[in-house]
C-alpha positions in Angstrom: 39.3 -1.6 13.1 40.1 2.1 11.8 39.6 3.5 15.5 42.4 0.7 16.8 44.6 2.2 14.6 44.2 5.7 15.7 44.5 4.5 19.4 47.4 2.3 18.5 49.4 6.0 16.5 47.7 7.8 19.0 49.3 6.0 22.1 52.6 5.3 20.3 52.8 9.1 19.5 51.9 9.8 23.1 54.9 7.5 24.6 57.4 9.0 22.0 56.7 12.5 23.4 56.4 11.6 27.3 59.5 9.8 26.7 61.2 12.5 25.2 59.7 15.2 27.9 61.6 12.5 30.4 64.8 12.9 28.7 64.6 16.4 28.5 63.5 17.1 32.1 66.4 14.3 32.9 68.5 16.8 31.6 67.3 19.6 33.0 67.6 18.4 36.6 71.1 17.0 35.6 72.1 21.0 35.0 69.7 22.2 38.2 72.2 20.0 40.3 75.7 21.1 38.7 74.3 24.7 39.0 73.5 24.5 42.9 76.7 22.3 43.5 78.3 25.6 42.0 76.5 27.8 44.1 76.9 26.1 47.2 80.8 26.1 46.1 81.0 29.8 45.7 79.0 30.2 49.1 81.6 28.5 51.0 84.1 30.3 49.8 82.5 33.9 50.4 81.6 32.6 53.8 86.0 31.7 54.3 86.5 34.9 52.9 84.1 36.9 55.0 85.6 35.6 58.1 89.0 36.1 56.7 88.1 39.7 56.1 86.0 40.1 59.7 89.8 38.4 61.3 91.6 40.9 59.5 89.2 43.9 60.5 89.7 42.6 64.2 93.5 42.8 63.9 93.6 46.1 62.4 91.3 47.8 65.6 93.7 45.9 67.6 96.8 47.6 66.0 95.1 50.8 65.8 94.3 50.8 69.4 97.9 50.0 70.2 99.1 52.6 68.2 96.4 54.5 69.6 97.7 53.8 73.2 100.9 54.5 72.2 100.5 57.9 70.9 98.3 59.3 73.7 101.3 58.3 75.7 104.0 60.2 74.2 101.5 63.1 73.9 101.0 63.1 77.2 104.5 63.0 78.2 105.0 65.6 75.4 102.2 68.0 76.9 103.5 67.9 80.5 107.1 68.4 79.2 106.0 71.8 77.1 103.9 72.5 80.3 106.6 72.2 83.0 108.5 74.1 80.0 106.2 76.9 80.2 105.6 77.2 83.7 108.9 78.0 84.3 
């Protein structure tokens, strides 16, 4: 009868801690998903920003070859002025 006893604390003891192992694994998984929702959050928005910052690299290689273009042009225009200038 002794030995039913010990089963019967020994199996209650054993559903009390599984139980609370549950709870606390319950709550661990609970955190696992708010931190990934986070990081898939924050992921998005350096992927936005990366292609925000890749657009405004484009545009800024587009204006300096403009300005680029423009340049050479009025160097050009200024070299074979100073060079007609000179030849004279």
């Amino acid at each position: 009868m002794s030995s039913f006893i010990h089963a019967d604390i020994f199996f209650f003891i054993t559903t009390i801690v599984v139980i609370c192992l549950a709870v606390a694994l319950l709550i661990l998984l609970i955190y696992a998903i708010a931190s990934v929702r986070t990081l898939f959050r924050i992921s998005k928005t350096i992927e936005t920003e990366t292609n925000n910052v890749v657009h405004d690299v484009e545009t800024l290689r587009h204006d300096l070859h403009r300005r680029h273009a423009r340049l050479k042009t009025r160097l050009m225009f200024l070299k074979r002025f100073f060079r007609r200038l000179f030849k004279s």
